[in-house]
C-alpha positions as CSV (number, residue, x, y, z in Angstrom):
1,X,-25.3,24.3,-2.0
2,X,-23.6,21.4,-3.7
3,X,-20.7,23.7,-5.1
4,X,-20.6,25.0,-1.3
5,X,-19.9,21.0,0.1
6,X,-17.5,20.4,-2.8
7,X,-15.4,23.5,-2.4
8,X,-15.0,23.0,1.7
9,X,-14.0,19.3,1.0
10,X,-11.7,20.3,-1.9
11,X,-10.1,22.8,1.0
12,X,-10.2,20.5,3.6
13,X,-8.3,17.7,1.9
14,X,-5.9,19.6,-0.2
15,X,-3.0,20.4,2.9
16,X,-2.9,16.8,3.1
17,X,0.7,15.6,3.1
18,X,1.5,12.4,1.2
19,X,5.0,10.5,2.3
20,X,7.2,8.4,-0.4
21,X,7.8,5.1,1.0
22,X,10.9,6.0,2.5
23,X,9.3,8.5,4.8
24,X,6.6,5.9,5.6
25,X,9.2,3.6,7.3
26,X,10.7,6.0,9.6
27,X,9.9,5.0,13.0
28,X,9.3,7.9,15.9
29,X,10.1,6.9,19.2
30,X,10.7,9.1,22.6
31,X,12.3,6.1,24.0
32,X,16.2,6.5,24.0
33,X,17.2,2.7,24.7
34,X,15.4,2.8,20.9
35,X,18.3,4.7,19.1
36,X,21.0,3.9,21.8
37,X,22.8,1.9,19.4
38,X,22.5,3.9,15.8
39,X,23.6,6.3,14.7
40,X,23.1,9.6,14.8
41,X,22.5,12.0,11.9
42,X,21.6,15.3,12.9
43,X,18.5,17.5,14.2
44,X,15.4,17.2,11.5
45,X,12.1,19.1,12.2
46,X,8.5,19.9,10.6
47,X,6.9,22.9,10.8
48,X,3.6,23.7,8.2
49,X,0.1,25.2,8.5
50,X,-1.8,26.0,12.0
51,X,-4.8,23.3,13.0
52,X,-5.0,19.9,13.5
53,X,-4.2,18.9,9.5
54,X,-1.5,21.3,10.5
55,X,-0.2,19.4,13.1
56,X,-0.4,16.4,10.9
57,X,1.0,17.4,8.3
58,X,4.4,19.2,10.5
59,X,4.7,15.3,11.7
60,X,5.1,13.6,8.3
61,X,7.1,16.6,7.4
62,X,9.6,15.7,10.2
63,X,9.6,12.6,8.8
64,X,10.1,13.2,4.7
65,X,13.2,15.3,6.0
66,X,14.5,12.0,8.0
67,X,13.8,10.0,5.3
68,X,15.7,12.7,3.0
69,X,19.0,12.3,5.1
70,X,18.7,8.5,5.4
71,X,17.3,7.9,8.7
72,X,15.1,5.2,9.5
73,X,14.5,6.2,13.2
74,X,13.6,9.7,14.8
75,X,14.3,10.4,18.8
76,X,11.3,13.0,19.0
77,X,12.3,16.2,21.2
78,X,9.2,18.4,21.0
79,X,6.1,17.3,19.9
80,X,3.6,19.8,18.2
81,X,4.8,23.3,19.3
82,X,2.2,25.3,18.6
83,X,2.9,28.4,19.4
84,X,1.7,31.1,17.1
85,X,-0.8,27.9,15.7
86,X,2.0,26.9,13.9
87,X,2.3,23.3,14.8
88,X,6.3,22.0,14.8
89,X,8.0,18.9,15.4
90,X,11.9,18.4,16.3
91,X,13.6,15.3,16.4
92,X,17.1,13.7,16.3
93,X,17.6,11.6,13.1
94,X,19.1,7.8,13.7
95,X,19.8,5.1,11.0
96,X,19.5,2.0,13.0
97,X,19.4,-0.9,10.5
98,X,16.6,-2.4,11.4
């Protein structure tokens, strides 16, 4: 029984997605007044496993891949797209300074 509880926490925990610091400062916003003076670096996204660590994990994937093209700011299009249980999210990157 032990074994049994160690092996479904090991499971549960392990799609956990860590950030790097840079990631952990990106800022999501929906508001457009937000990034209405940056500027813009392209269309980033994050798309991993199915569930709710799933959906978790596609949002700090949207934001590594900001962080990775120097945004500090992402203008969030769709959130969690789960069709097919495959959570997604899409955003437009923005450095903004600040």
């Amino acid at each position: 029984m032990k074994l049994m509880v160690v092996v479904l926490i090991l499971v549960l925990t392990s799609g956990c997605m860590s950030l790097s610091p840079e990631a952990q400062k990106v800022r999501v916003t929906n508001n457009e007044a937000v990034v209405a003076d940056c500027e813009y670096l392209g269309e980033v996204s994050g798309k991993t496993g199915w569930g709710s660590a799933g959906e978790s994990n596609a949002y700090k994937a949207m934001k590594k891949n900001a962080a990775e093209i120097g945004a500090d700011t992402v203008f969030l299009i769709t959130q969690a797209d789960t069709e097919a249980f495959i959570p997604t999210y899409r955003g437009e990157a923005y450095r903004c300074n600040r």
